[in-house]
Backbone as ProteinMPNN parsed JSONL, in Angstrom:
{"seq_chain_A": "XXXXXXXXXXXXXXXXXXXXXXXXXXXXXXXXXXXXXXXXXXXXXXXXXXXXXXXXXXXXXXXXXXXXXXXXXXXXXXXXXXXXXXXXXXXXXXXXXXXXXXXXXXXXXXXXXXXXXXXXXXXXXXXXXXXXXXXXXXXXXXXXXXXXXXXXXXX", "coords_chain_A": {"N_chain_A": [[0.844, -1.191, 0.0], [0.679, 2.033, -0.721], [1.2, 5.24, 0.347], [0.455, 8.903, 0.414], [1.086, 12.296, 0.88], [-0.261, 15.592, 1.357], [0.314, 18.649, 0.979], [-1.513, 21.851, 2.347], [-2.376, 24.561, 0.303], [-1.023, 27.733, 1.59], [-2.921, 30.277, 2.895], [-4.847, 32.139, 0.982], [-5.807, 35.253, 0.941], [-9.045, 37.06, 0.26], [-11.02, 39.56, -0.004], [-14.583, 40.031, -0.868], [-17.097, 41.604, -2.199], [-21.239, 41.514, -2.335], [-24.401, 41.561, -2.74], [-27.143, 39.627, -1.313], [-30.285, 39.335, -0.993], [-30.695, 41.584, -0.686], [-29.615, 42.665, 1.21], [-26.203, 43.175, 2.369], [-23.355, 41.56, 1.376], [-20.545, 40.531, 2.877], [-17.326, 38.593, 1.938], [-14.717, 36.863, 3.328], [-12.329, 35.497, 0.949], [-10.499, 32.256, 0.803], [-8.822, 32.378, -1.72], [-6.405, 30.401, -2.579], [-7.345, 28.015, -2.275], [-8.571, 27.104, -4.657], [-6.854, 26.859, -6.53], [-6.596, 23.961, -6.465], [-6.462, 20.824, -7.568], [-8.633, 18.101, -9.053], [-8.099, 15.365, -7.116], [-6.872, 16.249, -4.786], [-8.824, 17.86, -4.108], [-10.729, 16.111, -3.061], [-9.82, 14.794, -1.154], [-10.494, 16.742, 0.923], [-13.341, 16.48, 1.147], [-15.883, 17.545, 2.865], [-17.647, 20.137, 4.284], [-17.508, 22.446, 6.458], [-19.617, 24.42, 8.237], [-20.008, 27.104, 10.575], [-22.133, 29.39, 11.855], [-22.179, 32.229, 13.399], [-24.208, 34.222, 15.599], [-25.029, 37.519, 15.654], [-24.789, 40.713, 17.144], [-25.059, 43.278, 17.0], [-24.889, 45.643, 13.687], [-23.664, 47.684, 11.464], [-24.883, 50.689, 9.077], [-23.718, 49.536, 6.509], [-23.995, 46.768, 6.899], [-21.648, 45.982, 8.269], [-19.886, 44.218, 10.796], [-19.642, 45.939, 13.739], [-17.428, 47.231, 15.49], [-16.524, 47.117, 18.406], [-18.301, 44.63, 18.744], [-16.713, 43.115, 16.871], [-14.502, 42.885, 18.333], [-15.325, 41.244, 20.306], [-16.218, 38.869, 19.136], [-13.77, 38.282, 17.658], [-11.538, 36.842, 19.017], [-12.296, 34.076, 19.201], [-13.277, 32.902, 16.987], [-10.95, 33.21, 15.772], [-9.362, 31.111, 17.871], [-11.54, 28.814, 17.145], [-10.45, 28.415, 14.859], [-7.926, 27.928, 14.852], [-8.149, 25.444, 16.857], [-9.845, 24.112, 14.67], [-8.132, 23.767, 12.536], [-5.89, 22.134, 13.58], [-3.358, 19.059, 13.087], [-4.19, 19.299, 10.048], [-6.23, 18.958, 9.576], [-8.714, 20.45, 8.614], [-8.919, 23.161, 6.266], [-9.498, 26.613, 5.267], [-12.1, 28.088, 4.133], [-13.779, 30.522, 3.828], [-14.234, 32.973, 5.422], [-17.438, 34.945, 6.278], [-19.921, 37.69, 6.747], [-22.811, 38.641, 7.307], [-26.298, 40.083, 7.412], [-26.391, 40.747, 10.44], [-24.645, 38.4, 11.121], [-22.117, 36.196, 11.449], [-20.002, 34.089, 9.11], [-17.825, 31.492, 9.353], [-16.33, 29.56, 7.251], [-14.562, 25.514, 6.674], [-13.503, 23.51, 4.744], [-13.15, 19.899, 5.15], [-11.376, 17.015, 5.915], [-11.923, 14.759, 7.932], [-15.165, 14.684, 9.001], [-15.847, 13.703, 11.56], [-13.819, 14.338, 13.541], [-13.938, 17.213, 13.303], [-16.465, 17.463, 13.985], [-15.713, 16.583, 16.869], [-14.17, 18.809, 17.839], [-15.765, 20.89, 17.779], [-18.031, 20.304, 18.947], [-16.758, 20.1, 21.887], [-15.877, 23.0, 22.361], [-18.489, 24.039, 22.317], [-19.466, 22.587, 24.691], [-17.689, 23.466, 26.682], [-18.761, 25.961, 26.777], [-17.583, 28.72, 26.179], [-18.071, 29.992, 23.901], [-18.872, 33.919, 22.81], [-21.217, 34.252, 21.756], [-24.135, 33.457, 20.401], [-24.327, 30.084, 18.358], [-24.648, 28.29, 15.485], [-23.678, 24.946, 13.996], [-22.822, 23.147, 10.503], [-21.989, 20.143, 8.965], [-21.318, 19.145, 6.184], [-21.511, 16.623, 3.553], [-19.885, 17.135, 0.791], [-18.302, 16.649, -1.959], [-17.994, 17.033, -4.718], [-17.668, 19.78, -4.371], [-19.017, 21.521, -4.923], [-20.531, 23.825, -2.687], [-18.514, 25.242, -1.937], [-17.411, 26.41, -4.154], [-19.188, 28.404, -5.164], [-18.024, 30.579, -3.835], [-15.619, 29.996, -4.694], [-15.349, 29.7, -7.683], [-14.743, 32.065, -9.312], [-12.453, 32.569, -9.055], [-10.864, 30.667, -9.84], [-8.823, 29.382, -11.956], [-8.642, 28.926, -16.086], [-8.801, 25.409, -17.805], [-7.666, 24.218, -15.525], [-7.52, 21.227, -13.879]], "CA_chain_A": [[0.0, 0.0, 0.0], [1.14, 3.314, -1.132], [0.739, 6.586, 1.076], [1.085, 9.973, -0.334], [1.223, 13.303, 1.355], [-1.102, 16.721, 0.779], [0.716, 19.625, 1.905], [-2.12, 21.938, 1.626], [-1.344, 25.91, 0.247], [-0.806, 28.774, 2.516], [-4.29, 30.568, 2.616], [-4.475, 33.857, 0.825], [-7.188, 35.811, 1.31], [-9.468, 38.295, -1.382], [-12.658, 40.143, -0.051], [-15.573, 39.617, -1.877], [-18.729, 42.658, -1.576], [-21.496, 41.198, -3.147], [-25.615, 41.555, -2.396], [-27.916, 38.443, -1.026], [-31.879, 39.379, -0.307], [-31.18, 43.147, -0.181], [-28.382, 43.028, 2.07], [-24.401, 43.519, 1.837], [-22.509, 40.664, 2.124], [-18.572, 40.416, 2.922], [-16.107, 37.335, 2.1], [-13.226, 36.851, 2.913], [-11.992, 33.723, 0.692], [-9.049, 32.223, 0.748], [-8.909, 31.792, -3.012], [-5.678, 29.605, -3.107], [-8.081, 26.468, -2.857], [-9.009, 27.603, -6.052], [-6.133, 26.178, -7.667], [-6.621, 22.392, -5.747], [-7.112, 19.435, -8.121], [-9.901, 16.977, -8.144], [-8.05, 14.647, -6.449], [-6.598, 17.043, -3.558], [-10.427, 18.491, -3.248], [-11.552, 15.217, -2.611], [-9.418, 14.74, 0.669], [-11.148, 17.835, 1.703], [-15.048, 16.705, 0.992], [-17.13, 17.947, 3.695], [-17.829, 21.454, 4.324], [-18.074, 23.035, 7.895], [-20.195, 26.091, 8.141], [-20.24, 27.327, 12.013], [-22.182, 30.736, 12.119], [-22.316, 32.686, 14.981], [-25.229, 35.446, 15.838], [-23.969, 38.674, 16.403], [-26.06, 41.311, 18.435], [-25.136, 44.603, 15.93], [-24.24, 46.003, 12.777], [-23.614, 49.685, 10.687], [-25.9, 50.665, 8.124], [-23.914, 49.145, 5.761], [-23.851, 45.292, 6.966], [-20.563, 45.145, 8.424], [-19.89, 43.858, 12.014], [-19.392, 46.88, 14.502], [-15.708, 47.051, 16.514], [-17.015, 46.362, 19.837], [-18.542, 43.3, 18.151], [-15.773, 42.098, 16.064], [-13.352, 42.459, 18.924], [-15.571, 40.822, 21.104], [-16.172, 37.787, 18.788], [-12.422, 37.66, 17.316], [-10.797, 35.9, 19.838], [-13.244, 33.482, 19.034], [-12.644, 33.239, 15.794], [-9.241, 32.637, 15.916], [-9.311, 29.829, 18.542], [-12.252, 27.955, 16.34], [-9.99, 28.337, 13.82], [-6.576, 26.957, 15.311], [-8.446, 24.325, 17.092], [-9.975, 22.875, 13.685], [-6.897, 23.033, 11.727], [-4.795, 21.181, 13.877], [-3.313, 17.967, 12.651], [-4.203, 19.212, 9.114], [-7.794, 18.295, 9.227], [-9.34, 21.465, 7.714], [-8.267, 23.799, 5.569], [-9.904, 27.229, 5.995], [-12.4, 28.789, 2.555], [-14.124, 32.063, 4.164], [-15.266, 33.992, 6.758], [-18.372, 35.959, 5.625], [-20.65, 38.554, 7.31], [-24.051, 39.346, 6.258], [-27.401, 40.658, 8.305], [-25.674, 39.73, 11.63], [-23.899, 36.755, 11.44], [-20.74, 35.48, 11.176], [-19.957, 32.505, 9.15], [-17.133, 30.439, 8.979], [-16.521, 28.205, 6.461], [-13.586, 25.206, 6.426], [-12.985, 22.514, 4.156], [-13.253, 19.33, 6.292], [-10.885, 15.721, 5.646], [-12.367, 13.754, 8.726], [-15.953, 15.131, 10.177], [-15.651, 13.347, 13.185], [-12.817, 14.534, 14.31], [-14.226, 18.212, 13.311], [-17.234, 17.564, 15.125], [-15.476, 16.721, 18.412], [-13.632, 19.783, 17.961], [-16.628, 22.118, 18.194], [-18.808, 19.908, 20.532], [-15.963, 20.668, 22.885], [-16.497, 24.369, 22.619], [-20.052, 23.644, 23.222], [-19.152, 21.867, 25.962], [-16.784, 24.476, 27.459], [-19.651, 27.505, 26.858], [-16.574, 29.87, 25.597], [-18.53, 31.557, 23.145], [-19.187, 35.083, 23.178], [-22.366, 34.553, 21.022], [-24.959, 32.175, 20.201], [-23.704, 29.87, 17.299], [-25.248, 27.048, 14.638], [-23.061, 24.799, 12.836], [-23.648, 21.677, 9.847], [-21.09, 19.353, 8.388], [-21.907, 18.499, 5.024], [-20.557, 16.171, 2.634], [-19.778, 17.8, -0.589], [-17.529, 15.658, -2.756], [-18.008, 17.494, -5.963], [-17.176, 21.098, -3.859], [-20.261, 22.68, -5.369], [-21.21, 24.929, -1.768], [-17.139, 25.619, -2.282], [-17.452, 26.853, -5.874], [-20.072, 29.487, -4.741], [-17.206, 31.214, -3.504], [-14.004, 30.012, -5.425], [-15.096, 29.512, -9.286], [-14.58, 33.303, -9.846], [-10.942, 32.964, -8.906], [-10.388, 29.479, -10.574], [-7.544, 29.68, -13.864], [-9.035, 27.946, -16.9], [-7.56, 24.738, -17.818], [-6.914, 23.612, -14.43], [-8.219, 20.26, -13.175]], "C_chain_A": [[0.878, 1.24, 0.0], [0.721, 4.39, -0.425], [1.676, 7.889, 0.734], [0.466, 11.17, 1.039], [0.884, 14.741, 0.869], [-0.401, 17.91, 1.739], [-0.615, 20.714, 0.995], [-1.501, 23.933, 1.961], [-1.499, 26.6, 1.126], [-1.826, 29.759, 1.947], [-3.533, 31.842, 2.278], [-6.052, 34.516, 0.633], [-8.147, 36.957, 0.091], [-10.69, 38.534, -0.676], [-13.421, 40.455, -1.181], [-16.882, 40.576, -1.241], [-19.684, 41.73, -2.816], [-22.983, 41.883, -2.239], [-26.537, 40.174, -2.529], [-28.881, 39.253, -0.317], [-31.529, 40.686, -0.218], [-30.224, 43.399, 0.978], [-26.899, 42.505, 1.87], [-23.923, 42.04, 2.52], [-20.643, 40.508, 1.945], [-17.654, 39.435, 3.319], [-14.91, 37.707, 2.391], [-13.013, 35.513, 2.32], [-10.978, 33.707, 0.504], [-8.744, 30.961, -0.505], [-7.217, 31.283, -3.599], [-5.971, 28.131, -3.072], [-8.74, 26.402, -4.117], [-8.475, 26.671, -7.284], [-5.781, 24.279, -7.414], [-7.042, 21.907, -7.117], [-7.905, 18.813, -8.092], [-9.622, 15.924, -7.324], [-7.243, 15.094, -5.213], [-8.082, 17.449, -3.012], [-10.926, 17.075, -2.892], [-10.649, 14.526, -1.648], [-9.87, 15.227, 1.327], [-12.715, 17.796, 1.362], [-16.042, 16.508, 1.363], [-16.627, 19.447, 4.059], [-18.419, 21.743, 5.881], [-18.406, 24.317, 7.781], [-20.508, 26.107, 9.928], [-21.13, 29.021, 11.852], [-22.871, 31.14, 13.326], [-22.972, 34.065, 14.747], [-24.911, 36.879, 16.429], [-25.511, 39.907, 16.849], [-25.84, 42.969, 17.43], [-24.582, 44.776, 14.949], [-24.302, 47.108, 12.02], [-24.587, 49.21, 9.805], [-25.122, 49.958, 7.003], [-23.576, 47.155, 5.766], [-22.463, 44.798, 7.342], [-20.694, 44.978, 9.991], [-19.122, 45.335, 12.887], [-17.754, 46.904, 15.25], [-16.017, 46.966, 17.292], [-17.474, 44.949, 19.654], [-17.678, 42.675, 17.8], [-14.522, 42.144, 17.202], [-14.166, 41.256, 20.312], [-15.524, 38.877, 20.491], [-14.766, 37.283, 17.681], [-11.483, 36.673, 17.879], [-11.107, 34.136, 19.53], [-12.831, 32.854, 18.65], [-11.726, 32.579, 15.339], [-9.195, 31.353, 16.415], [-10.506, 28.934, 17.84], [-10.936, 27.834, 15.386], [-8.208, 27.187, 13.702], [-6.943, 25.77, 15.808], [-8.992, 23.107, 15.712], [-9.107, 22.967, 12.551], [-5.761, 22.551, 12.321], [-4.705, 19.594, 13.047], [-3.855, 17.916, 11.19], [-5.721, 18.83, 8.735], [-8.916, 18.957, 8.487], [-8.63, 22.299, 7.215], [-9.738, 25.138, 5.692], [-10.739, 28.217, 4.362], [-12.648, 30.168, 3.13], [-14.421, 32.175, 5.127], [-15.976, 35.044, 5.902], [-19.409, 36.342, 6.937], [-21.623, 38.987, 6.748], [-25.18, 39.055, 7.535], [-26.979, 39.357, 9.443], [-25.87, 38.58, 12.661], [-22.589, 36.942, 10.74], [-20.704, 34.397, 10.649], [-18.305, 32.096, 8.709], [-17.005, 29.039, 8.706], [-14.987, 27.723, 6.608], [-13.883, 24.126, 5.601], [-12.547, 20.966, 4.731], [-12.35, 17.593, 5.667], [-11.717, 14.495, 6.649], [-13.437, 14.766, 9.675], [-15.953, 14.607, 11.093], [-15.198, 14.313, 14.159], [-13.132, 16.18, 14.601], [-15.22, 18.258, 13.926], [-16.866, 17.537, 16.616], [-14.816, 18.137, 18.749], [-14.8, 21.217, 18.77], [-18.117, 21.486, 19.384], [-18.356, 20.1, 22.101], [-15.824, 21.978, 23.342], [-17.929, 24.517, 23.082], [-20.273, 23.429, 24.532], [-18.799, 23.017, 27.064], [-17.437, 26.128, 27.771], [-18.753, 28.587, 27.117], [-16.89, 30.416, 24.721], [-18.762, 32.351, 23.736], [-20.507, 35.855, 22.359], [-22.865, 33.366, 20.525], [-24.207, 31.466, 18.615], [-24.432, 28.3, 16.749], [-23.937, 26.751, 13.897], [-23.496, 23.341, 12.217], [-21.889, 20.974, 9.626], [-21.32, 18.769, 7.644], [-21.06, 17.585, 3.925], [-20.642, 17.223, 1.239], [-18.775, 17.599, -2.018], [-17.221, 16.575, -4.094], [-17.64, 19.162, -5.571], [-18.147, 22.24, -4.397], [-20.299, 23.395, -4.155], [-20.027, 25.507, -1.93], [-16.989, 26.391, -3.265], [-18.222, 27.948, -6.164], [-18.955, 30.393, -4.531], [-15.613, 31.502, -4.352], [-14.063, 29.649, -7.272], [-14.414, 31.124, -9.797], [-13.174, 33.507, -9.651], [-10.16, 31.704, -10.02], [-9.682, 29.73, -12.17], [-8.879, 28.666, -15.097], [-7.923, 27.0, -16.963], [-7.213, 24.194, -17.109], [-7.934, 22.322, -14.095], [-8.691, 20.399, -11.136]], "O_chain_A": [[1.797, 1.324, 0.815], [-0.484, 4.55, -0.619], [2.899, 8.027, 0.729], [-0.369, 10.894, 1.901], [1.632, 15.202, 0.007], [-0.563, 18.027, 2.954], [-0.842, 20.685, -0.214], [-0.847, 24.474, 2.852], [-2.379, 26.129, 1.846], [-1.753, 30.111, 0.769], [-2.516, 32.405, 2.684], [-7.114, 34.062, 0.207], [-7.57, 37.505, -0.848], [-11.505, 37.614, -0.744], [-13.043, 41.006, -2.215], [-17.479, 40.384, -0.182], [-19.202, 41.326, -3.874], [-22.8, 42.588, -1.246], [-26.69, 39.647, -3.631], [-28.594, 39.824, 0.736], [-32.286, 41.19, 0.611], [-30.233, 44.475, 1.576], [-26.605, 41.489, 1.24], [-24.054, 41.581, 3.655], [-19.88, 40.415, 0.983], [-17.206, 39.259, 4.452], [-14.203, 38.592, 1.91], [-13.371, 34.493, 2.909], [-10.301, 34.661, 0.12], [-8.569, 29.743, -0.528], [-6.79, 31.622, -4.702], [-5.285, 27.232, -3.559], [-9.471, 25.459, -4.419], [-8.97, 26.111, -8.262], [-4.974, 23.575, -8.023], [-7.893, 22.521, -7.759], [-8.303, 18.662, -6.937], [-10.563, 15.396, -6.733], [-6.899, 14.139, -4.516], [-8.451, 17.392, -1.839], [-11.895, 17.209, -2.145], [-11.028, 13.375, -1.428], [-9.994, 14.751, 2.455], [-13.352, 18.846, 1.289], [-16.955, 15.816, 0.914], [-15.453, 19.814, 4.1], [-19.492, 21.354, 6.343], [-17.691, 25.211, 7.33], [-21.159, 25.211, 10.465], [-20.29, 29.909, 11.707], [-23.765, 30.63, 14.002], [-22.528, 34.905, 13.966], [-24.59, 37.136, 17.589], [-26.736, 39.797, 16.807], [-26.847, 43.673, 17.366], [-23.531, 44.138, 14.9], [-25.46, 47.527, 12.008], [-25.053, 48.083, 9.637], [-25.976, 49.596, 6.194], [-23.074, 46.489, 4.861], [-22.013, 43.7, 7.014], [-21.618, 45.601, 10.513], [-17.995, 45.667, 12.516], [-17.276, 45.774, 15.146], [-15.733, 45.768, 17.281], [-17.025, 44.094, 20.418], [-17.59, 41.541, 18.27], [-13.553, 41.428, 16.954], [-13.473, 40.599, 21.09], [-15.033, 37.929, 21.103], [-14.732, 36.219, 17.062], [-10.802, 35.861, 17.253], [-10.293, 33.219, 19.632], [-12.062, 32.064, 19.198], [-11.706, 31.564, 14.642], [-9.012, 30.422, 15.631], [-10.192, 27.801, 18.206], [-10.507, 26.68, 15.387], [-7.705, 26.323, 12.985], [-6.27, 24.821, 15.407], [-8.764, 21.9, 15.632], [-9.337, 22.24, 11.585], [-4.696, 22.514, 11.706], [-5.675, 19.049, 12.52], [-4.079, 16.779, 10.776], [-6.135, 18.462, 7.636], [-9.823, 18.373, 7.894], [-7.487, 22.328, 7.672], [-10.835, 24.768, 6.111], [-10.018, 28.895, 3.63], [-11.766, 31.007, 2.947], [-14.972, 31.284, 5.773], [-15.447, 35.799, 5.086], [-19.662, 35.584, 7.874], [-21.522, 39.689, 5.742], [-25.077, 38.169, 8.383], [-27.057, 38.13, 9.503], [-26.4, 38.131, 13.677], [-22.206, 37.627, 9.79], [-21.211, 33.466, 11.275], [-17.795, 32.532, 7.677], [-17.267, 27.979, 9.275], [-14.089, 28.562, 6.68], [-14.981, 23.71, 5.973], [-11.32, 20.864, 4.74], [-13.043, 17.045, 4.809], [-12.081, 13.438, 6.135], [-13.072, 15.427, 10.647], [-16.177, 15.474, 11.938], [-15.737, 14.879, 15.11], [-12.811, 16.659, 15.689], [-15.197, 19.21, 14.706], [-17.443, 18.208, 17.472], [-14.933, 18.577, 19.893], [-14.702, 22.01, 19.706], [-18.828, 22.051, 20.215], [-19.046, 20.209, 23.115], [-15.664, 22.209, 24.541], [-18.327, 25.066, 24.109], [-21.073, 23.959, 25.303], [-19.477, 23.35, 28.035], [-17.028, 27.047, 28.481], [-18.947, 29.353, 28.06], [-16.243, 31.415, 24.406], [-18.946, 32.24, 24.948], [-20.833, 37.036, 22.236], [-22.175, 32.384, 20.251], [-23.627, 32.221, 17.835], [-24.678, 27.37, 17.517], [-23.216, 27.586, 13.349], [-24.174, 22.513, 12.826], [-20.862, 21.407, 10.15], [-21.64, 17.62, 7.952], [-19.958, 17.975, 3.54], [-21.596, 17.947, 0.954], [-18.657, 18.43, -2.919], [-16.036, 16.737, -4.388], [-17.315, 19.844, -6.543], [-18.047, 23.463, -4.308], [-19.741, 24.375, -4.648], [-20.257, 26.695, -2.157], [-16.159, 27.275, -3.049], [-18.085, 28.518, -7.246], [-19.037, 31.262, -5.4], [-14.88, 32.471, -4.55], [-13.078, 29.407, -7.969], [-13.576, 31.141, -10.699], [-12.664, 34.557, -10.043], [-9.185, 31.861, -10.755], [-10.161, 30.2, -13.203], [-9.771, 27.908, -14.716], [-6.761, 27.161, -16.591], [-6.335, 23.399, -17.445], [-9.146, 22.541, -14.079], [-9.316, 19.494, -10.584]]}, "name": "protein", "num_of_chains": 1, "seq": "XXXXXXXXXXXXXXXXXXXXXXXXXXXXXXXXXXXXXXXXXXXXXXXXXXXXXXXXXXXXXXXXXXXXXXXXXXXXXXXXXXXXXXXXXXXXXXXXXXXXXXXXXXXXXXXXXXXXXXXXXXXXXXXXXXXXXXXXXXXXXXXXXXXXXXXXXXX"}
């Protein structure tokens, strides 16, 4: 048996303004999964969406600075806890009529579920929060976000 090794790229980031239902929405994606393969995206095919309920926002749909410092910390530590050991890889953080969502790219839901049942557990948010774990094999909910960066030509 043969075992190969996915080093996966060093996220780069591109904000994205767009409009959903009449209100502003703001990506950040980290459109160097863009240039993944079909057989690198399909190490990574389940999709974690966590979004977290935020309590205000400016007139034009972005998250307030008392808010975003309150739920950064957050943030961050979701974020280091589910890419340890390589297990997610990290597509956006987006903001729209307040919420927070972060999205990752998921190799083993399990292991990403215990991650955030443990925050659950630990009631260390700093705001109410829903999340799914979806399979997505073919990276379609992914592609919402990263076809517009994607090269032609590329597998």
């Amino acid at each position: 048996m043969t075992s190969s090794k996915f080093l996966a790229p060093e996220p780069s980031y591109t904000v994205v303004q767009r409009e959903d239902e009449g209100a502003q929405v703001y990506a950040a994606v980290n459109t160097s999964l863009a240039a993944l393969n079909q057989a690198q995206r399909q190490l990574f095919s389940w999709q974690l969406s966590l979004i977290l309920d935020l309590e205000t926002e400016d007139e034009n749909g972005l998250t307030l600075d008392n808010e975003a410092k309150e739920i950064e910390p957050f943030c961050k530590q979701v974020e280091s806890n589910l890419l340890t050991n390589g297990n997610t890889i990290p597509l956006a953080r987006i903001t729209w009529r307040k919420t927070r969502e972060l999205l990752f790219r998921v190799y083993n839901p399990a292991e990403a579920d215990e991650h955030i049942k443990r925050i659950i557990d630990s009631e260390a948010n700093p705001r109410p929060f829903s999340y799914t774990i979806d399979p997505d094999n073919d990276w379609k909910m992914a592609d919402d976000y990263l076809k517009q960066f994607a090269k032609s030509d590329t597998e």
